[in-house]
N, C-alpha and C positions, 0 to 999 in steps of 0.2 A: 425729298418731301413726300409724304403719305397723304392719303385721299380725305380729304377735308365736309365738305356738306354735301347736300343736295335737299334744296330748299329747309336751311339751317336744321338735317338731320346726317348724322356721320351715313355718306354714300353707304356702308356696307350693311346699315341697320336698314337701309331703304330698300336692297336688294333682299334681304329678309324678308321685310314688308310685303314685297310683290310675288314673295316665292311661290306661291299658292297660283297666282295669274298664270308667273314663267312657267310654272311645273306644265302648264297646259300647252305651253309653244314651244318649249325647246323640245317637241319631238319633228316639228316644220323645221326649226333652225337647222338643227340636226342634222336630218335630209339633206338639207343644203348644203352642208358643210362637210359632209362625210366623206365626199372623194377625195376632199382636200380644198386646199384656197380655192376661190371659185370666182362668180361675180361678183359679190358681196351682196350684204341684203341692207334696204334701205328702210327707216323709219321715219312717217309723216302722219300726218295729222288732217284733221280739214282747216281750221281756218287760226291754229295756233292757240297757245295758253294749256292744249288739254295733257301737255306732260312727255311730250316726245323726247327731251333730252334724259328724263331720269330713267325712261323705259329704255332709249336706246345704252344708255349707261347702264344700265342692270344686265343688258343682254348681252356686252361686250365683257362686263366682269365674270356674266357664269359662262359665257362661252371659252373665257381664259382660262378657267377655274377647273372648267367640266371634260376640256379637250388637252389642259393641259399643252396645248398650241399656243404659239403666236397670233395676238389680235391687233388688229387697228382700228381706234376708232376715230372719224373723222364729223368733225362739226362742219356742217355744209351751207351755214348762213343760218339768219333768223333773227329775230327783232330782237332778242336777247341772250347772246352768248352764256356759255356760264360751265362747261365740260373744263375750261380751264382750271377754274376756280372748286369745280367740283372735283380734281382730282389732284390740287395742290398741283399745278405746274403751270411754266409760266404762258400767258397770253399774247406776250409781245409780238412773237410771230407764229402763223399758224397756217391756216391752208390758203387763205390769200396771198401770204409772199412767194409759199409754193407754187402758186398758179401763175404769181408775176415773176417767177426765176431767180427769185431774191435768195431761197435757201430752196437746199434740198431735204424731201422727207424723210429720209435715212437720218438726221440728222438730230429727228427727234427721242428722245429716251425713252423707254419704257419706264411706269409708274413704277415710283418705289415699290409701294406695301403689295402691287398685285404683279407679278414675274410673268414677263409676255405680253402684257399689254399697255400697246402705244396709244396717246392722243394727239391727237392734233386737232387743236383747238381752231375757232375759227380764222384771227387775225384782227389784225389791227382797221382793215376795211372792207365793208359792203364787197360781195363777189359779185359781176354777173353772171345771170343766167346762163349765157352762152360758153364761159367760162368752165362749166361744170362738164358738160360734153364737148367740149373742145378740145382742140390737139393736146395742150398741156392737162388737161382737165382726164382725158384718156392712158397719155403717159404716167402720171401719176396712182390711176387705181391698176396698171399694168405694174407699176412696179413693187406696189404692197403685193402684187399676187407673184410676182418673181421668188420675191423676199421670203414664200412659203407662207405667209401673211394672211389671216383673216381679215376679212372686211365688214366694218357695219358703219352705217352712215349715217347721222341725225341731222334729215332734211328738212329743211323748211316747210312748210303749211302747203298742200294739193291745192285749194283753192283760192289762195290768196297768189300765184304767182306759177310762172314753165317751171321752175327751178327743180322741184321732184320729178316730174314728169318726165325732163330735159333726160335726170341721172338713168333712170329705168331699164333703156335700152342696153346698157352696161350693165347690170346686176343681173344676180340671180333671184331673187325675190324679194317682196316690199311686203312690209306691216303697217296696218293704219289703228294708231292709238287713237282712242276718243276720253273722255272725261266725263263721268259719272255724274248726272246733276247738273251739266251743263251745255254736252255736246248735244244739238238739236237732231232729232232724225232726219232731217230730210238734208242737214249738213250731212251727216253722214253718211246717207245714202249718196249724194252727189261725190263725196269724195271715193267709194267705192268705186260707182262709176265711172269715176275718172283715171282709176286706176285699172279698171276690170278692163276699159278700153285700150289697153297695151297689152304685147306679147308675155310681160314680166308677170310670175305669177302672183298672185297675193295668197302668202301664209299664213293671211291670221289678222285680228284684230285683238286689242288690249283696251279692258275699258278700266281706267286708270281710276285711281281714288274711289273705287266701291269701296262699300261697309256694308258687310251684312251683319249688322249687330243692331240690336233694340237699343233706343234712345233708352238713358238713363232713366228716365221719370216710365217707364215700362216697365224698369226692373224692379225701381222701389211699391210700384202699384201693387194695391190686398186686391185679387180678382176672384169676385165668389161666383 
C-alpha cells in the first residue's frame, strides 16, 4: 500500500506544502541526527488540533528522504489517530499492543512508496501516560535505536496531559508546532515553558497552516 492523505491531501503534496517551514528545521533535525540514531526527537503541541501529526509525518518522510536512513515514526496517543490511514497501513495494532507485549515492533513493515520508513501507528487503545516511560515504553525506543533506526514521535498535546513530558527524558529534542490563526500566545508560551523546564532541548517551533499570500479580493482591487 502507498501513502494515502493527510487531511484528504496525498501526504507527499503536504510535505511540499511545508517545504518552505522544514527547509528552516531540518538543519536542528539534522544536528540531531548526525551521529547516528540517537534519542529521537519528539513532536507536540500545546493543547491539540494545531497539526502535529502532519508535521511530525513531513519530518519523518524528509528525514528518510534526505538521510537516506532508516526512520521510525511512532504515533504516541492523541484524540485522533490518523499516521495509520495517512500512510495506507494498517491500524489494527500499533504501539499499544507493543507496550502490552502483544506484538513486537520489528514486526512492522516499512511504507511501500517511501524505503526506510516505518510507522507505527497508534493502536487499537488509549495508552497510559506511564506507559510511554515505562520499562516496556523504554525497551521499545532502545530497540528502534539497536535497529540503526531513526526516531520521531507524534505526541500528544504538552498541556492537555504528562504524556510529552513523560517521553522527554528519553529523547534527544522536542519541536512544538502551533497553528496559524489559532494557537493563542500565552498557549503557547506556556507550552514552551513546559517544555523549556526539562533537560531535552527544544529545536524549534512550526507554525503550521500560514499563508503569506493576499486575499483574493487584494488581488482583483484597481489601487490608485
Amino acid at each position: 500500500m502507498s501513502p494515502k492523505v493527510l487531511n484528504d491531501v496525498p501526504v507527499l503534496d503536504v510535505v511540499a506544502e511545508l517545504g518552505g517551514v522544514m527547509d528552516q528545521l531540518w538543519p536542528a533535525l539534522l544536528d540531531v541526527t548526525a551521529s547516528g540514531p540517537g534519542g529521537g526527537i519528539v513532536f507536540t503541541s500545546p493543547l491539540g488540533g494545531e497539526g502535529v501529526s502532519t508535521v511530525a509525518a513531513c519530518a519523518a518522510l524528509g528525514l528518510a528522504q534526505r538521510l537516506g536512513q532508516p526512520v521510525t515514526l511512532v504515533e504516541a496517543g492523541g484524540a485522533h489517530p490518523s499516521q495509520a490511514l495517512n500512510f495506507g497501513v494498517s491500524g489494527r495494532v500499533g504501539l499499544a499492543e507493543v507496550l502490552a507485549g502483544e506484538v513486537e515492533e520489528e514486526m512492522f513493515p516499512d511504507v511501500h512508496a517511501v524505503p526506510g520508513l516505518r510507522v507505527l501507528p497508534a493502536g487499537r487503545r488509549d495508552v497510559a501516560p506511564g506507559e510511554l516511560s515505562g520499562e516496556r515504553g523504554q525497551a521499545l525506543w532502545e530497540s528502534i535505536r539497536s535497529q540503526g533506526r531513526h526516531l520521531i514521535v507524534d505526541a500528544p498535546p504538552v498541556l492537555v496531559g504528562p504524556e510529552a513530558r513523560l517521553l522527554l527524558p528519553s529523547m534527544a529534542g522536542v519541536v512544538l508546532v502551533l497553528q496559524a490563526g489559532d494557537t493563542q500566545r500565552d498557549d503557547g508560551e506556556r507550552a514552551l515553558a513546559a517544555l523549556s523546564g526539562t533537560e531535552t532541548p527544544v529545536l524549534g517551533a512550526v507554525l503550521n497552516r500560514y499563508q503569506n499570500k493576499l486575499p483574493g479580493w487584494a488581488g482583483r482591487r484597481e489601487w490608485s
